[in-house]
PDB file of N, H, CA, C and O in Angstrom:
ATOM      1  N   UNK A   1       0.851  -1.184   0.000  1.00  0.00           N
ATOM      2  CA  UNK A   1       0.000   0.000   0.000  1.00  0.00           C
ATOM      3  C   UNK A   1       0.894   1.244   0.000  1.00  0.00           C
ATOM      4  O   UNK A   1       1.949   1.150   0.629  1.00  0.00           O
ATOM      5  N   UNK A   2       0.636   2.310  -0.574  1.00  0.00           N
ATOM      6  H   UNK A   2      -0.220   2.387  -1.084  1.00  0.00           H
ATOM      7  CA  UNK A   2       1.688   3.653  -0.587  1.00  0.00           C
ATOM      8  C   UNK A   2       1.125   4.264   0.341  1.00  0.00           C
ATOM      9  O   UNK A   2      -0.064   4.371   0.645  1.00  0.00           O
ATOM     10  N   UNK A   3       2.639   4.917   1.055  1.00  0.00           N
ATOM     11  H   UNK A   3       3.604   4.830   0.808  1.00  0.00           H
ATOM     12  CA  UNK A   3       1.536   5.951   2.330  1.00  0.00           C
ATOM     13  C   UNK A   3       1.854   7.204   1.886  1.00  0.00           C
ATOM     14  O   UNK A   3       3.021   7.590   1.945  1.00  0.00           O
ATOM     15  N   UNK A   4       0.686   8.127   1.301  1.00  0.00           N
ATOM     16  H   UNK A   4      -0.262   7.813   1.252  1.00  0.00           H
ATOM     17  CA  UNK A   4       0.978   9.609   0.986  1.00  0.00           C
ATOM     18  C   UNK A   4       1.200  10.224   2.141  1.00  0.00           C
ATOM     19  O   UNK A   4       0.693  11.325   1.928  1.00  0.00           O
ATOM     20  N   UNK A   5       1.595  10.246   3.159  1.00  0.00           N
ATOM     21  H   UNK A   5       2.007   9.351   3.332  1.00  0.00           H
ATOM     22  CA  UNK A   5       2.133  11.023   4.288  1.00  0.00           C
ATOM     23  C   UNK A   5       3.553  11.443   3.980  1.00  0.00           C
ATOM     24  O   UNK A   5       4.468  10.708   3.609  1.00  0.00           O
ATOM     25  N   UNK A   6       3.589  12.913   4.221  1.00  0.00           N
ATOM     26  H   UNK A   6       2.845  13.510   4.522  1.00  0.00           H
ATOM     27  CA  UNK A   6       4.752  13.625   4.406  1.00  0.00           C
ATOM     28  C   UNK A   6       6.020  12.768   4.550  1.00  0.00           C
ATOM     29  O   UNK A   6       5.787  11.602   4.867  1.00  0.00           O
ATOM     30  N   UNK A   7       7.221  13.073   4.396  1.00  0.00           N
ATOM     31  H   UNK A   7       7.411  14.020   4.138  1.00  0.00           H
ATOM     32  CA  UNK A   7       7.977  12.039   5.174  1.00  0.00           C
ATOM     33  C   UNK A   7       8.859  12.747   6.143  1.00  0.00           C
ATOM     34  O   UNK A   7       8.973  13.931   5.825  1.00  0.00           O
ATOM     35  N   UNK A   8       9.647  12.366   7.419  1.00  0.00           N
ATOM     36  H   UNK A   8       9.555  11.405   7.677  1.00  0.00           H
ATOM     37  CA  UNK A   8       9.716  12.646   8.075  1.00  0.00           C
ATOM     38  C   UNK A   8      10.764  13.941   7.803  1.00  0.00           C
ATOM     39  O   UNK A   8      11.519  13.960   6.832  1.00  0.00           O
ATOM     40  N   UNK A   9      10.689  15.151   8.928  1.00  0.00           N
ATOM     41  H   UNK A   9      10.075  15.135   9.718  1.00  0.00           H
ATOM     42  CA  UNK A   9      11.406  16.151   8.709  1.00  0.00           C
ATOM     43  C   UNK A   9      12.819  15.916   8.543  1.00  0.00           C
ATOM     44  O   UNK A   9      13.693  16.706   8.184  1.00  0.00           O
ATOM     45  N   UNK A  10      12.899  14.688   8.867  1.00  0.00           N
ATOM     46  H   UNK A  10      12.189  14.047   9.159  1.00  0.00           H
ATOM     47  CA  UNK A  10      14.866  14.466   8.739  1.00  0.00           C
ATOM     48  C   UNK A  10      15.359  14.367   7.427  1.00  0.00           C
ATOM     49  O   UNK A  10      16.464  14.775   7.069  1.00  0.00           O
ATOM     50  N   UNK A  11      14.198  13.606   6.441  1.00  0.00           N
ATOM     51  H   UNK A  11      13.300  13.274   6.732  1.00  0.00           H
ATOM     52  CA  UNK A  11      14.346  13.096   5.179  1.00  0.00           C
ATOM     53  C   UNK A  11      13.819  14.664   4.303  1.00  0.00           C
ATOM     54  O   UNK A  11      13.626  14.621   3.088  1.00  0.00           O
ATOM     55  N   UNK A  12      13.693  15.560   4.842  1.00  0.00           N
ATOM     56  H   UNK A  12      13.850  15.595   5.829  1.00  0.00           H
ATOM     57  CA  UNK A  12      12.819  16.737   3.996  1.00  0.00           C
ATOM     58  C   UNK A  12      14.094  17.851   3.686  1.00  0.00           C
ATOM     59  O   UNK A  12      14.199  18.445   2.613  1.00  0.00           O
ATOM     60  N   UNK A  13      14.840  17.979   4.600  1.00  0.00           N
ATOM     61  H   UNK A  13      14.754  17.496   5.471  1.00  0.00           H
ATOM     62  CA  UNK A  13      15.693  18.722   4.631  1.00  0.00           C
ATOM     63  C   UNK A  13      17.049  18.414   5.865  1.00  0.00           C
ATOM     64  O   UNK A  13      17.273  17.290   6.313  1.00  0.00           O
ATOM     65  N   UNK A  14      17.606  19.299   6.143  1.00  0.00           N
ATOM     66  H   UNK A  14      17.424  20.212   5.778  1.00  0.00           H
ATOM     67  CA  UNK A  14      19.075  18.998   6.531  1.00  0.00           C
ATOM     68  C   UNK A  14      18.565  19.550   8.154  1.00  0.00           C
ATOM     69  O   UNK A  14      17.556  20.166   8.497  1.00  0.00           O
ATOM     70  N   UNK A  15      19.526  19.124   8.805  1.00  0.00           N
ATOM     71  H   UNK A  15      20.346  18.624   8.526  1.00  0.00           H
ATOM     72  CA  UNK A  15      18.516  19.196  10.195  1.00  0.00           C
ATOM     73  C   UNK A  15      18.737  20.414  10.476  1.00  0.00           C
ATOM     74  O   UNK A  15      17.877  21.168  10.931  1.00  0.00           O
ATOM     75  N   UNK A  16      20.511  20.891  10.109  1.00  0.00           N
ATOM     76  H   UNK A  16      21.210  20.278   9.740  1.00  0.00           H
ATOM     77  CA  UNK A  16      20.638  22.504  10.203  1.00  0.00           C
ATOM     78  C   UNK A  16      20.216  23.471   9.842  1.00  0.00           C
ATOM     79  O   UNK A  16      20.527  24.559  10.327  1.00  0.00           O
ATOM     80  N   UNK A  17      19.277  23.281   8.754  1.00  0.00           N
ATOM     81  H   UNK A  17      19.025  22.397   8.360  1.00  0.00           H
ATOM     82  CA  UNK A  17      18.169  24.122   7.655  1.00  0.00           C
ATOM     83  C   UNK A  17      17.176  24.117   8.413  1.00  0.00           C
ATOM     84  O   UNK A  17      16.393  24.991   8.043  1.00  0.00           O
ATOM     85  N   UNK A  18      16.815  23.578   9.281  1.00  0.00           N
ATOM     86  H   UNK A  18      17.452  22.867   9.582  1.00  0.00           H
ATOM     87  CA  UNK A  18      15.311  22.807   9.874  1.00  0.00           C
ATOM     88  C   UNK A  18      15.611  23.720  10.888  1.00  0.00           C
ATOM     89  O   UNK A  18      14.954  24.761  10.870  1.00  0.00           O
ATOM     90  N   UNK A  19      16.468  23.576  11.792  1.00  0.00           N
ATOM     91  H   UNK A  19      17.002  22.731  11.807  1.00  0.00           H
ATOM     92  CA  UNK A  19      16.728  24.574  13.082  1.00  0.00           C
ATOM     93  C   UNK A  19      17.009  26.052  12.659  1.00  0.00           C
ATOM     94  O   UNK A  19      16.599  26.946  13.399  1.00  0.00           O
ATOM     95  N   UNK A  20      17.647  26.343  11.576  1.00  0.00           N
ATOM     96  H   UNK A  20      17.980  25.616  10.975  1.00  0.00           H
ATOM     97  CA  UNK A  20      17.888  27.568  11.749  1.00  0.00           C
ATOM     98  C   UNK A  20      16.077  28.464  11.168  1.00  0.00           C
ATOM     99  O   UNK A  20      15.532  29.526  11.469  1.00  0.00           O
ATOM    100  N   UNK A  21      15.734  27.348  10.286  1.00  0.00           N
ATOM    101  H   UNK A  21      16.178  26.485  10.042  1.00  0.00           H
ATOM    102  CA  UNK A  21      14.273  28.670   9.888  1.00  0.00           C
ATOM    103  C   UNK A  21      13.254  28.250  11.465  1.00  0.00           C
ATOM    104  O   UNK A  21      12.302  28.872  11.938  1.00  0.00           O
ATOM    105  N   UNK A  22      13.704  27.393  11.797  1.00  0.00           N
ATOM    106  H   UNK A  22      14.477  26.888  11.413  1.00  0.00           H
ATOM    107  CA  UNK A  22      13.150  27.526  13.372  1.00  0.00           C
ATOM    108  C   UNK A  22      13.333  28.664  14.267  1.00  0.00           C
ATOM    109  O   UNK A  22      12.333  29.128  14.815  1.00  0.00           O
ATOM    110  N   UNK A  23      14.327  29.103  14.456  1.00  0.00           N
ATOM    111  H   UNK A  23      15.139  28.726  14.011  1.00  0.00           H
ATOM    112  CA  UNK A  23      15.179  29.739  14.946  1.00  0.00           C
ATOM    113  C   UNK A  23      14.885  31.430  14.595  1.00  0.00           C
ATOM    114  O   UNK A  23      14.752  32.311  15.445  1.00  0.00           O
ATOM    115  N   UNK A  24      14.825  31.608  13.059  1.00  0.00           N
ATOM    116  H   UNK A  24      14.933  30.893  12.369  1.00  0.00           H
ATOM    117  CA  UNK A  24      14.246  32.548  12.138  1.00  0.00           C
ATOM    118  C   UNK A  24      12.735  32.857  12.869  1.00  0.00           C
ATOM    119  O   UNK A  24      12.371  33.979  13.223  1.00  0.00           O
ATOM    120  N   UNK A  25      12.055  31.786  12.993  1.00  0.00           N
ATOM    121  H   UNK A  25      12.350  30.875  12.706  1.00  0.00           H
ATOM    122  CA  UNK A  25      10.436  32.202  13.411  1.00  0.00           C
ATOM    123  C   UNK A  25       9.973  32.434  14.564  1.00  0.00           C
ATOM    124  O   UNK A  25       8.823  32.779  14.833  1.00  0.00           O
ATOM    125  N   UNK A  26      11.369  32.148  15.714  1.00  0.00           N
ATOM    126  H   UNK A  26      12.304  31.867  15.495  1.00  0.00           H
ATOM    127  CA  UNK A  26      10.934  32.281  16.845  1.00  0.00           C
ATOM    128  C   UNK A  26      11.113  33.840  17.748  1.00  0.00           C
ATOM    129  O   UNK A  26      10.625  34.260  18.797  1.00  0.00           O
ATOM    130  N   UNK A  27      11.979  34.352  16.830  1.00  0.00           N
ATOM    131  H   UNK A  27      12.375  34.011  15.977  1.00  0.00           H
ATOM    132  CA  UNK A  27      12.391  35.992  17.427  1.00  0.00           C
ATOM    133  C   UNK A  27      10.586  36.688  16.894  1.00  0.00           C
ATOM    134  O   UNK A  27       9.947  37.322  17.733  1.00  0.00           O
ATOM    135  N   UNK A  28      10.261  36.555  16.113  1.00  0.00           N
ATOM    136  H   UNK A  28      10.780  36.040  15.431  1.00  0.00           H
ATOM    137  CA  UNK A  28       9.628  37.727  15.264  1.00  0.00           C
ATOM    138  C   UNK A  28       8.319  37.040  16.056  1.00  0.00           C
ATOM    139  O   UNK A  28       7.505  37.864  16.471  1.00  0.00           O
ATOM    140  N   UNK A  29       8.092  35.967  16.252  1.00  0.00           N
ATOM    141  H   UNK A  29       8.753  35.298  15.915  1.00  0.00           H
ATOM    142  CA  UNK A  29       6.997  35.358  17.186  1.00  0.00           C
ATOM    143  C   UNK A  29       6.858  35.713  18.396  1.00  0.00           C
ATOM    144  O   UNK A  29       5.787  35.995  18.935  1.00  0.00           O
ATOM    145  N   UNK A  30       7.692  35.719  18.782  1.00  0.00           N
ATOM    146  H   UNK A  30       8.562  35.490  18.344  1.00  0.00           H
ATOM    147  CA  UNK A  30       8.117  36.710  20.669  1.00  0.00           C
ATOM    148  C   UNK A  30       8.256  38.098  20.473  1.00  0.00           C
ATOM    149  O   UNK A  30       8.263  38.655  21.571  1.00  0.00           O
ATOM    150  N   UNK A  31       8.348  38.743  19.713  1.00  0.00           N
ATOM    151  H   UNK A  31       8.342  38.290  18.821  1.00  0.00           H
ATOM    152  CA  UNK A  31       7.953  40.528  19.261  1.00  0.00           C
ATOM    153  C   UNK A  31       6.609  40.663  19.199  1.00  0.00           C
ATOM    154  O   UNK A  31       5.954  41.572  19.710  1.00  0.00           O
ATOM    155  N   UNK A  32       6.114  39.550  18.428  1.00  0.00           N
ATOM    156  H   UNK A  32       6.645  38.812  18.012  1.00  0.00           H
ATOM    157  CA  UNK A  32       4.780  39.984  17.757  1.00  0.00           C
ATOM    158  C   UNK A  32       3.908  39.553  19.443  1.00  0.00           C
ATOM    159  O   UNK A  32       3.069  40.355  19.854  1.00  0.00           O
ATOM    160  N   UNK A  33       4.164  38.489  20.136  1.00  0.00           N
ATOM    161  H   UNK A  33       4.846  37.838  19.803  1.00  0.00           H
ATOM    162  CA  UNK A  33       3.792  38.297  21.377  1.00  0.00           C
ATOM    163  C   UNK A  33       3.752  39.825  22.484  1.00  0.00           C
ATOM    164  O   UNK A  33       2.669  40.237  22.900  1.00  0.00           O
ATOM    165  N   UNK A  34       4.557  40.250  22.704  1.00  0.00           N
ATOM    166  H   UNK A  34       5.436  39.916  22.366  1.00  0.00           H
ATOM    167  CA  UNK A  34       5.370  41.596  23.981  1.00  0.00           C
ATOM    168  C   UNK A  34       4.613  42.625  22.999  1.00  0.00           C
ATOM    169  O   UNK A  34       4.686  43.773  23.437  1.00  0.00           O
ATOM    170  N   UNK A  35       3.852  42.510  21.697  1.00  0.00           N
ATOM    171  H   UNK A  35       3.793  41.577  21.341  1.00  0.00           H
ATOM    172  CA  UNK A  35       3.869  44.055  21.243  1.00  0.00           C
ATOM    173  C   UNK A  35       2.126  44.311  22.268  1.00  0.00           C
ATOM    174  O   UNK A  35       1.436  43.435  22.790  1.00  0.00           O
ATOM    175  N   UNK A  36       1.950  45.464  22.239  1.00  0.00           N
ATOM    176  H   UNK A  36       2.510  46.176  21.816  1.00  0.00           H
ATOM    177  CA  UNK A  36       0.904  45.942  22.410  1.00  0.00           C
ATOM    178  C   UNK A  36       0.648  45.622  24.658  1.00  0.00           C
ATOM    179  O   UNK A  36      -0.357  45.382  25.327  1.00  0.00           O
ATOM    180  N   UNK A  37       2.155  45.808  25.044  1.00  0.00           N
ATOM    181  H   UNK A  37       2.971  46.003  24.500  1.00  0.00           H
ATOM    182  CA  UNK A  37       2.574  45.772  26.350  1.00  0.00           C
ATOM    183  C   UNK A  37       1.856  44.534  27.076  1.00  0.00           C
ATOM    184  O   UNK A  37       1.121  44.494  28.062  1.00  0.00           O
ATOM    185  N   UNK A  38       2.333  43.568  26.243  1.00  0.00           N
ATOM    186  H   UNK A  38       2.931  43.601  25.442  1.00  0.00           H
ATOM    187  CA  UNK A  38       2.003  42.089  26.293  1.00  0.00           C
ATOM    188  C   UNK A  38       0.667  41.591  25.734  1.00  0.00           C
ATOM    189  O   UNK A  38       0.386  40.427  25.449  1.00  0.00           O
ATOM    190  N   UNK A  39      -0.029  42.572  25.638  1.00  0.00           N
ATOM    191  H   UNK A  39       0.200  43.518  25.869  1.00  0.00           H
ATOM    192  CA  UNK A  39      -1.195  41.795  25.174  1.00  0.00           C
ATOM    193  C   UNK A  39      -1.086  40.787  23.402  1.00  0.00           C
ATOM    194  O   UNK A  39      -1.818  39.858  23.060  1.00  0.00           O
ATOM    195  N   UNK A  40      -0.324  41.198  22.874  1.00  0.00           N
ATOM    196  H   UNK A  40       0.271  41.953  23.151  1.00  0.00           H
ATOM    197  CA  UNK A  40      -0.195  40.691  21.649  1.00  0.00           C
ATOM    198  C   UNK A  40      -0.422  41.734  20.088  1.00  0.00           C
ATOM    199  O   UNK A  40      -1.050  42.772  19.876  1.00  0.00           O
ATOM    200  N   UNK A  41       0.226  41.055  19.432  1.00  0.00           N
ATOM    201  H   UNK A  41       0.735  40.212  19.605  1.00  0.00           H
ATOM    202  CA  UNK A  41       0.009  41.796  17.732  1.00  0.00           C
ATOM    203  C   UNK A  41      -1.766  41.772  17.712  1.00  0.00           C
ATOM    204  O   UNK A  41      -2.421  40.805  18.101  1.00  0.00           O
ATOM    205  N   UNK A  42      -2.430  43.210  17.107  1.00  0.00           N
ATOM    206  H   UNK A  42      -1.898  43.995  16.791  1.00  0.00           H
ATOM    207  CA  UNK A  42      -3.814  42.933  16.786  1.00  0.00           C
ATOM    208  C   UNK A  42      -3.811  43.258  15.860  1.00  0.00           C
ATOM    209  O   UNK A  42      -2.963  44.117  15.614  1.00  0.00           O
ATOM    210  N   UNK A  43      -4.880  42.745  14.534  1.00  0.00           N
ATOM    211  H   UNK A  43      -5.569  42.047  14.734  1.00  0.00           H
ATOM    212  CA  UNK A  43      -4.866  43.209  13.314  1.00  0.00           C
ATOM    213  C   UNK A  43      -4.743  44.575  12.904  1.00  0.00           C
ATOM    214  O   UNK A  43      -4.460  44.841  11.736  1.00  0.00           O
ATOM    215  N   UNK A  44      -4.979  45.678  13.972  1.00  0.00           N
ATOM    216  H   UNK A  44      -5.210  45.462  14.921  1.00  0.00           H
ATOM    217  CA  UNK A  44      -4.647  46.997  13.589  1.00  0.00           C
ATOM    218  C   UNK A  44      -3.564  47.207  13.502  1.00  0.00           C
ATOM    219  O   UNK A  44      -3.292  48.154  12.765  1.00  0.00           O
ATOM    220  N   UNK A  45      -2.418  46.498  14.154  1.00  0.00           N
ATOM    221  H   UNK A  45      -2.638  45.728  14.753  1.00  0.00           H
ATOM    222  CA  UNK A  45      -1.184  46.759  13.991  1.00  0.00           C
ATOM    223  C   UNK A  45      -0.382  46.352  12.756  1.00  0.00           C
ATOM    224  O   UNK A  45       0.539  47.047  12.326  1.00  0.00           O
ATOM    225  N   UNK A  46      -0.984  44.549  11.890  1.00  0.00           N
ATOM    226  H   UNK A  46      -1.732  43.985  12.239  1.00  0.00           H
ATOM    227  CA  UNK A  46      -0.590  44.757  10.632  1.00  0.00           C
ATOM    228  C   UNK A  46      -1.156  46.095   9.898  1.00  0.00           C
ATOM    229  O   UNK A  46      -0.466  47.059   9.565  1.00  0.00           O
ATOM    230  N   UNK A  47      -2.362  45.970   9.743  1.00  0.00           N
ATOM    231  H   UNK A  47      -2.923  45.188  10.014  1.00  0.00           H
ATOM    232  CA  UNK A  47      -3.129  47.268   8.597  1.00  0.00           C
ATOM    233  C   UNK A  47      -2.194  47.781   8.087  1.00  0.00           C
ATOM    234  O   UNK A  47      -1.607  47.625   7.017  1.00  0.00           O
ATOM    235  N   UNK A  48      -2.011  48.825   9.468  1.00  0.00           N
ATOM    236  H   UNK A  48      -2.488  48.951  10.338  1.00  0.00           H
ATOM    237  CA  UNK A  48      -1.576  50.048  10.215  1.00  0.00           C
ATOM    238  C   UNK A  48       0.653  50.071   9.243  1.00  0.00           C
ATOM    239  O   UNK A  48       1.320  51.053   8.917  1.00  0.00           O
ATOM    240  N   UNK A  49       0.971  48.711   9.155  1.00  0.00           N
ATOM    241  H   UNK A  49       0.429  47.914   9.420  1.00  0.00           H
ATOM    242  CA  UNK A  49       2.533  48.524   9.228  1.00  0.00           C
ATOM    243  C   UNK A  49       2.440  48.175   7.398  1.00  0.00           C
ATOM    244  O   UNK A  49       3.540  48.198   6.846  1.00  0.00           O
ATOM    245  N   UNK A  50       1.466  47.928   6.668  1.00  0.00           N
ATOM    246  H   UNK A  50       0.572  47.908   7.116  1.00  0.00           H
ATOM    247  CA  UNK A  50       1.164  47.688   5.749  1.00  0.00           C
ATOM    248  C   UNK A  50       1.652  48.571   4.433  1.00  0.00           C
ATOM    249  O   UNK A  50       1.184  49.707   4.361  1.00  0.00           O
ATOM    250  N   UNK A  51       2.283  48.270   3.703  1.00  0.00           N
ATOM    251  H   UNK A  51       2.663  47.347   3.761  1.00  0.00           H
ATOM    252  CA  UNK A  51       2.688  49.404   2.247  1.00  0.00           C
ATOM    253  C   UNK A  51       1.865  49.681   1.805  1.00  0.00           C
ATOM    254  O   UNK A  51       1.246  48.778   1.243  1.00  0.00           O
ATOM    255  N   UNK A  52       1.256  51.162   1.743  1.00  0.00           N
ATOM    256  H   UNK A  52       1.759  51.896   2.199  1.00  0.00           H
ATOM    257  CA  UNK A  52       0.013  51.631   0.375  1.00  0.00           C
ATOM    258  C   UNK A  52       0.454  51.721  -0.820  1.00  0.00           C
ATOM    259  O   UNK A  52       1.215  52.553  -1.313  1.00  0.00           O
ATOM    260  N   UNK A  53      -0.085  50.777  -1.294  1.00  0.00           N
ATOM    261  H   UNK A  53      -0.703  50.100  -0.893  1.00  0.00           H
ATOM    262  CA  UNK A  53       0.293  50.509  -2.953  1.00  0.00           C
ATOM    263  C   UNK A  53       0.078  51.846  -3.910  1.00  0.00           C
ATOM    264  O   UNK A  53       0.732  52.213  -4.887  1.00  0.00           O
ATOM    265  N   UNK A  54      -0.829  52.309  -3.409  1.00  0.00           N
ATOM    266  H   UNK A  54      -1.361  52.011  -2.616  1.00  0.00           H
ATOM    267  CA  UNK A  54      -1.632  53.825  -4.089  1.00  0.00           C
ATOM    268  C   UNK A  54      -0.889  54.624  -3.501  1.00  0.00           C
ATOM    269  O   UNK A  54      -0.504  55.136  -4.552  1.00  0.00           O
ATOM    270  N   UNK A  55      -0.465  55.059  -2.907  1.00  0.00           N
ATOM    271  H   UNK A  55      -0.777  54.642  -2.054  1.00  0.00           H
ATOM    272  CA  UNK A  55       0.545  56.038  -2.277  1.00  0.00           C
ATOM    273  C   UNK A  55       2.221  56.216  -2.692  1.00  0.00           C
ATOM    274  O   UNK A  55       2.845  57.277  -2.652  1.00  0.00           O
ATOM    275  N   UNK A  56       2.832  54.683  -3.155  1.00  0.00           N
ATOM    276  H   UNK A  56       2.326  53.822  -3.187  1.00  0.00           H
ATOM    277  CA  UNK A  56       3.803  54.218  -3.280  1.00  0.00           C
ATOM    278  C   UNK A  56       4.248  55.261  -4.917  1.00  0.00           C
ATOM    279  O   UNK A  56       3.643  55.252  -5.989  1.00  0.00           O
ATOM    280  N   UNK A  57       5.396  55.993  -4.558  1.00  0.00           N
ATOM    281  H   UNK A  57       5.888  56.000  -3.687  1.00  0.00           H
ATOM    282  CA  UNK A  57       6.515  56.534  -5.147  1.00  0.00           C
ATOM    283  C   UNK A  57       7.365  56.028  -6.582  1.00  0.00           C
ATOM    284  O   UNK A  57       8.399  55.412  -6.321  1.00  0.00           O
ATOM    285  N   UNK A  58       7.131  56.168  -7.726  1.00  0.00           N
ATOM    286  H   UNK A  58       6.291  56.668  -7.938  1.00  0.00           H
ATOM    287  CA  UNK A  58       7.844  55.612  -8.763  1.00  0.00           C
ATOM    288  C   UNK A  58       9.583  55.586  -8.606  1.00  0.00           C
ATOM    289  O   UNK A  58      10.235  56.552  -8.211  1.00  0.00           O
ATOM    290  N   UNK A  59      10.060  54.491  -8.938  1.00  0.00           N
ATOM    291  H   UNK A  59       9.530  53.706  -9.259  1.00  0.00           H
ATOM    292  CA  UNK A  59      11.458  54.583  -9.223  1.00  0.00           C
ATOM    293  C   UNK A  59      11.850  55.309 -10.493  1.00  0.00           C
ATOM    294  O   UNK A  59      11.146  55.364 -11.501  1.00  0.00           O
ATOM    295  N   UNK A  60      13.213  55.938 -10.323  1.00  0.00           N
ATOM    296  H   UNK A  60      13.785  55.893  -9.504  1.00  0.00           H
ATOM    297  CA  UNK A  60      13.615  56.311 -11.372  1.00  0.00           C
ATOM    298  C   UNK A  60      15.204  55.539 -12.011  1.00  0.00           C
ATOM    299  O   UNK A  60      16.160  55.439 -11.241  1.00  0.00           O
ATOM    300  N   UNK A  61      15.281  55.153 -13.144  1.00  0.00           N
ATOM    301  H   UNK A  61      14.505  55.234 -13.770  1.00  0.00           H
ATOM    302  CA  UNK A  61      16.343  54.259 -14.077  1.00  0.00           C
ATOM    303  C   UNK A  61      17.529  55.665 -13.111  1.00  0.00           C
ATOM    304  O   UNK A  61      17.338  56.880 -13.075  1.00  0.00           O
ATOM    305  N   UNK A  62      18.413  55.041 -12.613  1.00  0.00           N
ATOM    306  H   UNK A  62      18.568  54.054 -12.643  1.00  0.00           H
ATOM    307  CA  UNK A  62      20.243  55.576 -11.460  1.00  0.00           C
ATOM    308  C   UNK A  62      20.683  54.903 -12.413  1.00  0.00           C
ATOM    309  O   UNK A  62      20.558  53.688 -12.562  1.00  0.00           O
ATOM    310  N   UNK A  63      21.617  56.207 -13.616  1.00  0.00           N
ATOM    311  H   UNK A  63      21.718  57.194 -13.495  1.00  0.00           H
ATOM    312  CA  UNK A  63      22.614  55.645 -14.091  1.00  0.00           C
ATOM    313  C   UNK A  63      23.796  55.114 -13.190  1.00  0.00           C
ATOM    314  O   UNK A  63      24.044  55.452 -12.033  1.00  0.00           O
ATOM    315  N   UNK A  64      24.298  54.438 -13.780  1.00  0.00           N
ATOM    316  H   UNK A  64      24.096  54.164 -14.720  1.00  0.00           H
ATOM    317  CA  UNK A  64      25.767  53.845 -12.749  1.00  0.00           C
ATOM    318  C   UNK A  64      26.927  54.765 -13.381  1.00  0.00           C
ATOM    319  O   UNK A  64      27.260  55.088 -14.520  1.00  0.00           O
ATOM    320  N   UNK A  65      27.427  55.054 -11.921  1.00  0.00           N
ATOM    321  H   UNK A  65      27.157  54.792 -10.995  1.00  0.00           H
ATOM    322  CA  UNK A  65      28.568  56.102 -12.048  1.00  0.00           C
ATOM    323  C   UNK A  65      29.742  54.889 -12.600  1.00  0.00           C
ATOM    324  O   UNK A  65      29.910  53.717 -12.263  1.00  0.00           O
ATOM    325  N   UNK A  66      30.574  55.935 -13.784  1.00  0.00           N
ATOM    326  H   UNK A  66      30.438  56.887 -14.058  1.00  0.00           H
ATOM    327  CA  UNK A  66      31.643  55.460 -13.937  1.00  0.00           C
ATOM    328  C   UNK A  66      32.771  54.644 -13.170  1.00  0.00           C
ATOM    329  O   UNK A  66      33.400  53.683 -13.613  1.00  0.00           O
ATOM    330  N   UNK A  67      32.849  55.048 -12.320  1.00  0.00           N
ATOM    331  H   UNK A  67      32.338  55.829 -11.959  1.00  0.00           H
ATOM    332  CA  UNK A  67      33.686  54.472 -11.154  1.00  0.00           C
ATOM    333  C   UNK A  67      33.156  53.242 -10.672  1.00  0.00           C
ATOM    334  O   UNK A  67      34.023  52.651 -10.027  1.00  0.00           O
ATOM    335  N   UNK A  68      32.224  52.702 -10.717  1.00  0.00           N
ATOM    336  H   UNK A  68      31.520  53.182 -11.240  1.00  0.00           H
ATOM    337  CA  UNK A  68      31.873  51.785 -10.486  1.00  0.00           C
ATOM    338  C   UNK A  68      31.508  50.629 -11.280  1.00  0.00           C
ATOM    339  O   UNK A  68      30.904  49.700 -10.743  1.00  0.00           O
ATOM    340  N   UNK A  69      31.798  50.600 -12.435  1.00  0.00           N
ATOM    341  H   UNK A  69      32.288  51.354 -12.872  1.00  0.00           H
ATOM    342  CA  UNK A  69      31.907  50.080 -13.388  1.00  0.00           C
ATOM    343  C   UNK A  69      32.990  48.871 -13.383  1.00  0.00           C
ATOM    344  O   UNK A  69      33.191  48.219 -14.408  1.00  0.00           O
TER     345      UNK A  69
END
């Protein structure tokens, strides 16, 4: 019988890859926890942290200085 189940996280990736985006998710998880003087992140605070697309500033073509060439 085939078992479509995942296979185990050891076989998915490298265990040091595995810990470090662990590692990656756990700072910004404990910010988003302490914000709002412990009570937690509330959706007003994404909105609020959000890029306005309609507001957002055109780039302009920066020639590259000679010197850097």
């Amino acid at each position: 019988m085939y078992d479509s189940s995942p296979p185990p996280i050891s076989e998915s990736g490298h265990t040091g890859d595995v810990l470090a985006a662990l590692h990656g998710l756990v700072e910004p998880l404990r910010h988003m926890d302490a914000m709002n003087d412990g009570a937690g992140i509330r959706s007003e605070d994404l909105v609020a942290a959000h890029p306005r697309l309609d507001q957002a500033v055109g780039l302009e073509h920066q020639a590259l200085d000679e010197d850097e060439e």
